[in-house]
N, C-alpha and C positions, 0 to 999 in steps of 0.2 A: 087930341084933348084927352080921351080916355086914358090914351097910351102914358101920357102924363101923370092923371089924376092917381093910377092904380103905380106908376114906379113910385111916388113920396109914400105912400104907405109902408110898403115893403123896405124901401132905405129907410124910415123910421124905425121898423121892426129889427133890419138890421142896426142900426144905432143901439137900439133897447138890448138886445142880446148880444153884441158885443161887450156892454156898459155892465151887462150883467153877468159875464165871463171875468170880466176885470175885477168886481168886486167879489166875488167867488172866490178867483185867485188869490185877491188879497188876504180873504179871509181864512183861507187854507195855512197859507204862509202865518197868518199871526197865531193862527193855532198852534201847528205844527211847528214854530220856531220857538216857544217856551219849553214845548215837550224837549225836542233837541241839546236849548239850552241844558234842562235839566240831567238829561241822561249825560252832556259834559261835564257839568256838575258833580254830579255821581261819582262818575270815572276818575273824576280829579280828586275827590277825596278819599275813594278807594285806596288809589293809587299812594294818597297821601298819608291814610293811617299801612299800607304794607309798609312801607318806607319808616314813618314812623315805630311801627312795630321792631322792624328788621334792624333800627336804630336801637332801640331802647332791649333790645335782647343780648345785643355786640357785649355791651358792656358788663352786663350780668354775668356772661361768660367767659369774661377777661377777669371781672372780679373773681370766679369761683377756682378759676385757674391759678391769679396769684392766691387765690389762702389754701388751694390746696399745698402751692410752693412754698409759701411761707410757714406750712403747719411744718410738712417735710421737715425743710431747711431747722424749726426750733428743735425738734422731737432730739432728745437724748441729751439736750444740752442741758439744763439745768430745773430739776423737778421744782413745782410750784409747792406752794403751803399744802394742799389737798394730799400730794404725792411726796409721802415722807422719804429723806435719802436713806438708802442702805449703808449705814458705817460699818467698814472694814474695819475691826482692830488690828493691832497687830501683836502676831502672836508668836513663838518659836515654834521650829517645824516634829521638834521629836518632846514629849513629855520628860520633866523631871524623874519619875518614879519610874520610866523604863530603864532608866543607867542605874536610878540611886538603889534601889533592892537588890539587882545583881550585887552593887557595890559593898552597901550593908551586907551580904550573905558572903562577900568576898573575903571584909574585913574581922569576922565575927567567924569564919570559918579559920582563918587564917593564927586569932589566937590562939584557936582550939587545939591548932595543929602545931605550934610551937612550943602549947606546956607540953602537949602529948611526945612529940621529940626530946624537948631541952628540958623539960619540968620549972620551966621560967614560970613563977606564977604572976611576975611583969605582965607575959605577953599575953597571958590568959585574959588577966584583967582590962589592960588595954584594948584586947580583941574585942573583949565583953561589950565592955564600955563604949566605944566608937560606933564595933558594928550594930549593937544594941540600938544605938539612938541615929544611926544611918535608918536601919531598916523601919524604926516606930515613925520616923519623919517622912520615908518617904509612902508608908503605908497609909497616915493619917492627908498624904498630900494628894493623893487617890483615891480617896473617901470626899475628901472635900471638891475635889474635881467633877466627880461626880455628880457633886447638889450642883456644879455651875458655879460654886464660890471660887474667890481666890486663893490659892495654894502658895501665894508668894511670901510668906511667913516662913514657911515650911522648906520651901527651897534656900529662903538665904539661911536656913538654921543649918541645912544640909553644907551648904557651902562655905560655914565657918566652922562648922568639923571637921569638913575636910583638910582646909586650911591649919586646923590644929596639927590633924596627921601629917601633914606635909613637914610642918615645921618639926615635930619630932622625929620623926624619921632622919627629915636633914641631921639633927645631932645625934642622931645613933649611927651614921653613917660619918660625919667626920672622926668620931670617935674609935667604930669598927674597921671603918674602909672596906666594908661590907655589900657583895652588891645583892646578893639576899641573903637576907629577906627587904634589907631597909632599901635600898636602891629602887628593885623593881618597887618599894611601896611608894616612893618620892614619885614612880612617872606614874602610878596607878591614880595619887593623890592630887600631885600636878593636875593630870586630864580631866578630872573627876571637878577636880577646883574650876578649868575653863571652860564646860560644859557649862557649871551650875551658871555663870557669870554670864554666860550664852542667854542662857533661858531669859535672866534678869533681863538683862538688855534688849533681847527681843521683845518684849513685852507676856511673858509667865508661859503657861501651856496653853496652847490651842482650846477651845470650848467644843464639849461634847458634840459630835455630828448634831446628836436630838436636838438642841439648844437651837444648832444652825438651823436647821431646817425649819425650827417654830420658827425664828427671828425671820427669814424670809418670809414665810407665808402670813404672819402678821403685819408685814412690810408690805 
């Protein structure tokens, strides 16, 4: 009967701490399983904005990429309103007043030296006359070249006395059958005549370096 009375205690006691291991346990796990929860939580969203991040960076760098190609690819093609264009004129490559002076001194020397031989006072005059207004045109066309203005006044005045000489010469020459003085003056006049026609046609004489070099650096 003792032996009895004193095991149900002890199996109760066992029961109780058993019963009270179980809720222990349980209450461990409920604790411990939000925290858990949370730290997946975490993880997951970490993971979520790298990802996101690593997404939203791709693209910015693909953008930066094509406008650096694109900038590339426009550059040199056609300047916007900000960036005024540089206009080439166009010009002839050697000046009126380098041929026409010689020219004038050529003609104006040359009647000098026909009255001084022949005492023509013709060729005096004509020398006078021609290389006279050779030499003042093409001296006044290098004056004006100068200021940057246009000389093309001046050039075709050049070029329609030559033209004169040309033709007189032709009829002192069919007349003489002379090859000088009048002959060598026809090819001196000729030349002289498609030079000036040059210049015209290319668009006058070139503009002083100075000029050049402001019109860039204002450009």
């Amino acid at each position: 009967m003792e032996s009895s009375a004193t095991a149900t205690p002890v199996s109760q006691l066992s029961c109780f701490s058993s019963i009270n291991r179980q809720l222990q346990i349980q209450r461990r796990s409920l604790v411990s399983f939000p925290h858990y929860r949370s730290r997946i939580t975490m993880r997951l969203e970490g993971a979520g904005t790298e990802t996101f991040s690593s997404e939203s960076t791709r693209p910015s760098s693909y953008s930066a990429s094509d406008s650096t190609i694109i900038s590339s690819s426009t550059e040199g093609t056609v300047p916007g309103p900000s960036e005024p264009a540089i206009q080439q004129t166009r010009a002839a490559k050697i000046h009126d007043f380098c041929l026409g002076i010689p020219f004038g001194g050529l003609v104006l020397g040359g009647g000098i030296i026909g009255f001084l031989l022949s005492g023509n006072a013709k060729a005096l005059g004509s020398g006078v006359l021609y290389g006279g207004a050779l030499l003042a045109l093409s001296i006044l066309s290098l004056k004006i070249w100068r200021k940057g203005k246009s000389s093309l006044p001046f050039i075709l005045g050049q070029a329609a006395l030559s033209a004169a000489l040309l033709w007189k010469n032709l009829q002192i020459y069919t007349l003489t059958k002379k090859v000088l003085p009048a002959g060598l003056n026809i090819v001196i006049s000729a030349a002289m005549l498609c030079f000036y026609s040059y210049v015209v046609i290319s668009g006058g004489n070139p503009p002083p370096k100075k000029l050049k070099s402001a019109a860039v650096v204002s450009s």
